[in-house]
N, C-alpha and C positions, 0 to 999 in steps of 0.2 A: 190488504196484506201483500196481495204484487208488487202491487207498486213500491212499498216500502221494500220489500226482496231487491227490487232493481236498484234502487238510489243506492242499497248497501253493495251494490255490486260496483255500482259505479264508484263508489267513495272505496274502495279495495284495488278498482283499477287504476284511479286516481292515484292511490299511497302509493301502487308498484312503478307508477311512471315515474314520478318524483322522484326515486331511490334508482330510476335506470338511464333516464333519457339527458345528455346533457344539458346545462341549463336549466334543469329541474332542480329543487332542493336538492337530494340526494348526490345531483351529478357536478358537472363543470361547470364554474360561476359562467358566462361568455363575457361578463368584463374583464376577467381577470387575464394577468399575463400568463403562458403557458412556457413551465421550463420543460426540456425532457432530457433526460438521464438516460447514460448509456453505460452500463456497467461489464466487468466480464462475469463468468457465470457465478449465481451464486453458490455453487457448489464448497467453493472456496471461501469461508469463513469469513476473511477482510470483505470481500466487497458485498456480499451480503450483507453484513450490519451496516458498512456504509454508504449500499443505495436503500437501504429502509431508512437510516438518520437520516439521509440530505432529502428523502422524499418529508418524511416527519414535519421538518424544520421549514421546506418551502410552503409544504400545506398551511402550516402553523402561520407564516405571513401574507398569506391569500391567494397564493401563486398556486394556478393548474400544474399538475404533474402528472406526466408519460414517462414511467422506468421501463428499461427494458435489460432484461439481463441477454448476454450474449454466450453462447459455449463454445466457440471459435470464430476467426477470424472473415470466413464469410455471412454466419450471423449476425456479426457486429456491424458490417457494411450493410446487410439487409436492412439493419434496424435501424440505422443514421439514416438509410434512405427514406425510408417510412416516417419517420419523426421531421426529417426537411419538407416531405411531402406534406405532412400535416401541418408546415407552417409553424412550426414550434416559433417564440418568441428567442431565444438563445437554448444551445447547445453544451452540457457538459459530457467530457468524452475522457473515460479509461480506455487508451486502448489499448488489446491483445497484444497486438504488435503494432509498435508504434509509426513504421514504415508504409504501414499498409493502406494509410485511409484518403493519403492527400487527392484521389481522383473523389473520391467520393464526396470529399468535403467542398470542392470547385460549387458544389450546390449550394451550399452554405453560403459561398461570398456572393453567386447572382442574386442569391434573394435575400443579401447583409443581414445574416443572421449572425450573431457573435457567440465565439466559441469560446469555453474556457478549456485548457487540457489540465484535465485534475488526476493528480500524485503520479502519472507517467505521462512521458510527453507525447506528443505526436507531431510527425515528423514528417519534413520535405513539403510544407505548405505554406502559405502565408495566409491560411482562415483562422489560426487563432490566435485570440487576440490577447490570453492570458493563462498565464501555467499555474498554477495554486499547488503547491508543494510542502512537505519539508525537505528541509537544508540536506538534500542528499549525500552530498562529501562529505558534512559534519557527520553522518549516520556511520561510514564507512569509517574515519577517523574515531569514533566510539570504539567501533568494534574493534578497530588496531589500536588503541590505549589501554581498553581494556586488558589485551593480552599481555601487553607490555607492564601496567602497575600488577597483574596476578603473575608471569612470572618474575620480575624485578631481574632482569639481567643486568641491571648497572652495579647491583649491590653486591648480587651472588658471585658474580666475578664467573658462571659456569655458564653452558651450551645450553642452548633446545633446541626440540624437535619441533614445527610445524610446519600446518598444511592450509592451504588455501582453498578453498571451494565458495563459488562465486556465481551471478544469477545469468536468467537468458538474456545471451545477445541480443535479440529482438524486444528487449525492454535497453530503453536509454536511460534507464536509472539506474540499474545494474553496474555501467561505467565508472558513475557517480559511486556507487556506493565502493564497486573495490579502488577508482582513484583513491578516496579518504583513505582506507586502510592502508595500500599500498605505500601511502606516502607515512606513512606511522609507522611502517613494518619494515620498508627497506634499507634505513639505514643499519638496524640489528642484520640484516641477512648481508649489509655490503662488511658489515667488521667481524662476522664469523660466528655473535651471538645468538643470533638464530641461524639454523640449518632448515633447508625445506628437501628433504629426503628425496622426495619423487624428478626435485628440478623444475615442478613446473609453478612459476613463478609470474607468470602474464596473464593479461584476460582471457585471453583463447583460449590458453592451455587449462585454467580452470571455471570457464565456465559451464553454466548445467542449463539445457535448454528447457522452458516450462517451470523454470523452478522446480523440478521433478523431484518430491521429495525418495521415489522411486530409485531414480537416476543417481541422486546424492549418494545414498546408501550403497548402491552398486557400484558408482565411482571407488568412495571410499573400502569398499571391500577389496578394489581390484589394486588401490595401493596399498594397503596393508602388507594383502600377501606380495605382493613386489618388494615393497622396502622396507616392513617391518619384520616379516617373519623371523626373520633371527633372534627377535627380543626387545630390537630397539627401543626407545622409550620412544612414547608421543606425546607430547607435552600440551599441545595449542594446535585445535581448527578453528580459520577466521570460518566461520561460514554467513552468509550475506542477510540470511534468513531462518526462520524457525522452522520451516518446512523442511528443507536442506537439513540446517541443526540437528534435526530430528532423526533425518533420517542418516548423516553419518554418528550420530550416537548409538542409532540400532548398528548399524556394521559396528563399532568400537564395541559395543556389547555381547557382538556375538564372533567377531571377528580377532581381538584387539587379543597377545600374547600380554599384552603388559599388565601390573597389578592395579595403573592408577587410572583416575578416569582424567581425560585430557580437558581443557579449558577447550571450553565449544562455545561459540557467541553466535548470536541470532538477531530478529527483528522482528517485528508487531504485535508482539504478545498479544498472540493465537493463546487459546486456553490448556493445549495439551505442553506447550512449551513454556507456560505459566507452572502448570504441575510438575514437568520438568523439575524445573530450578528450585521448587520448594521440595521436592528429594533429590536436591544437591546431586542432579546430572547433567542436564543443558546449565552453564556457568551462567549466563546473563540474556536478556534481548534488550533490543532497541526498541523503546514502546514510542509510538507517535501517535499519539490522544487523536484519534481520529473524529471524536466530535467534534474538537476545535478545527480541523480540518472542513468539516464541513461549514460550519457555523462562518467562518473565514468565506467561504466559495457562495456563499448564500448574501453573505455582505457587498462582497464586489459585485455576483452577478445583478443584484441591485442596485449596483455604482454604473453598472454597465448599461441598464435598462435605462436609467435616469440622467443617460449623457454624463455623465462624471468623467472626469483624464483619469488614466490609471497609471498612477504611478504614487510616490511616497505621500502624494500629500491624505492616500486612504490610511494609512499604517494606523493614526492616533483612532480614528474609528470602528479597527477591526476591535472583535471579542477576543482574540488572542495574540502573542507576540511575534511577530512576524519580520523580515527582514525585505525589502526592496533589492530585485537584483536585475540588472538591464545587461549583463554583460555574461555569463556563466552559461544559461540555456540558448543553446544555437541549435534548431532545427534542422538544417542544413537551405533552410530561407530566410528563415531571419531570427536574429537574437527576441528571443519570447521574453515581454516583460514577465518578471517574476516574484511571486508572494511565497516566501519560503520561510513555513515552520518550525520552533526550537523543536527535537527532540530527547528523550531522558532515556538515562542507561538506566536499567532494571535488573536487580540480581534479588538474590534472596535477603539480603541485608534490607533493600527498601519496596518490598513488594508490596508492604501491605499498605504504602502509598498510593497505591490503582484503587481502593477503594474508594479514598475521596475525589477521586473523577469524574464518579458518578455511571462509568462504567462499567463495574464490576462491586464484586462483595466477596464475601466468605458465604462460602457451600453450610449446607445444613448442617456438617458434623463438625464446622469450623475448620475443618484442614486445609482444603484450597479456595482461592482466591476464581471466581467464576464470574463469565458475565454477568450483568444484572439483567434481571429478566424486565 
């Protein structure tokens, strides 16, 4: 009877090695290659779902994974340190701020580890060797056509009101995103048909650092009472994102003298800015199917591991439709080849196209459109 008590103890600690030690069933294959992901924190909606999908998707082709979320910028250093230390096989990096990392990353190139910078750049190094994106000036161009076919000033022959509100300087897609608009929006503002109240009409003057959906809302309150209290109408805010969106729709809600609600434009259809637009308040966002994002970053990093050139001749074999760009992203060391993503304008007219993404669905009582669990 002892003895049988033993062997069951040992066949118990045997299961629990397996499921802890690597190299056990349970744990890390050691043939397999090891990516490690560096995300920022998941507190924040996007990147949360998108380091559990690109973790999902590596597992799924036999690759060891190390995610790490980061909640600021010297987390994120600590954590690329630790993941170099650990020898990772290549490197994918959101950074916080994308200025921040090029010391850090000098370990990456001693010990040729290959870095992708995925959907923000990072900047002032020559360790990465590829940017996976979408078309960020198309995103910003979205947002400024949009405003432009919902008010129609070539037809009405009459004026608007809008306002700009733009992301952090310390993201270099932000740029990206108010170049596109801008260049959509300044010819109405150089012939009279749009007016921008406040004057502030540059990336400086409107950007929000953090993306503060916080910030947004208190921006937008403090022009309001500036330039609208009189009555004025407000017709159109670009704004760069849904967070932002979001939150100068709360100032417009609770701030705004006028009767209408103004065209507010966003980006990544976040789920409360999904709910938004299906009670016709945030006017649209820019959805960038972020699974095909990953699934893209999964194929190259594979192209990467397996000595592949990266350049166009991957395009025919990604999972989704991508553009080849060697000239547009400049680090400020070198032009970063670039895999850049379509993305699609979403309003309430075609929302309930996010279902078939595989993304999202309809909520239980059918009213909104929600992640899929």
């Amino acid at each position: 009877m002892k003895k049988k008590i033993e062997k069951l103890l040992i066949f118990i600690l045997c299961l629990i090695a397996a499921t802890a030690l690597p190299g056990c069933t349970g744990g890390k294959d050691p043939s397999a290659k090891t990516v490690g992901i560096v995300m920022p924190s998941k507190a924040i909606e996007r990147w949360g779902r998108d380091g559990n999908y690109l973790r999902s998707i590596f597992n799924e082709e036999g690759y060891n994974v190390e995610l790490r979320f980061s909640d600021d910028v010297l987390k994120q250093i600590s954590d690329i340190q630790v993941l170099i230390a650990d020898d990772v096989d290549i490197l994918i990096v959101v950074p916080i701020d994308g200025g921040t990392l090029s010391r850090t990353l000098e370990d990456a190139i001693i010990k040729d580890i290959p870095v992708i910078s995925y959907d923000m750049l990072v900047l002032n190094t020559d360790a990465i060797d590829c940017y996976v994106s979408f078309d960020n000036y198309r995103v910003g161009a979205m947002q400024g056509q949009y405003i432009v076919d919902s008010l129609a000033p070539d037809e009405s022959g009459d004026t608007y009101n809008i306002e700009l509100v733009t992301g952090d300087p310390a993201d270099n897609n932000a740029r990206f995103f108010f170049g596109g608009a801008i260049d959509v929006l300044q010819p109405y503002i150089d012939s009279g048909k749009f007016i921008v109240p406040s004057g502030k009409t540059t990336f400086d003057q409107t950007a929000t650092p953090g993306w503060s959906m916080d910030l947004a809302f208190k921006n937008m309150q403090n022009t309001l009472a500036s330039y609208y209290s009189d009555g004025k109408r407000l017709d159109a805010v670009m704004c760069s994102n849904d967070r932002m969106g979001l939150g100068v729709l709360n100032a417009v809600q609770s701030d705004y003298l006028g009767s209408n609600i103004p065209v507010i434009t966003g980006q990544d259809g976040d789920e409360a800015a999904l709910q938004s637009i299906m009670d016709d308040k945030l006017s649209m966002t820019v959805y960038k199917n972020v699974r095909n994002e990953a699934d893209v970053a999964v194929s190259i990093a594979t192209a990467i591991l397996e000595g592949k050139p990266l350049d166009e001749s991957l395009l025919g074999d990604l999972p989704a439709e991508c553009v080849f760009d060697t000239e547009s992203y400049d680090n400020g060391v070198k032009k970063v080849p670039s895999f850049l993503l379509v993305p699609e304008v979403i309003d309430k007219e075609n929302i309930e196209t996010l279902t078939e993404t595989g993304s999202f669905m309809w909520d239980s009582k059918g009213k909104y459109i929600v992640p899929a669990e």
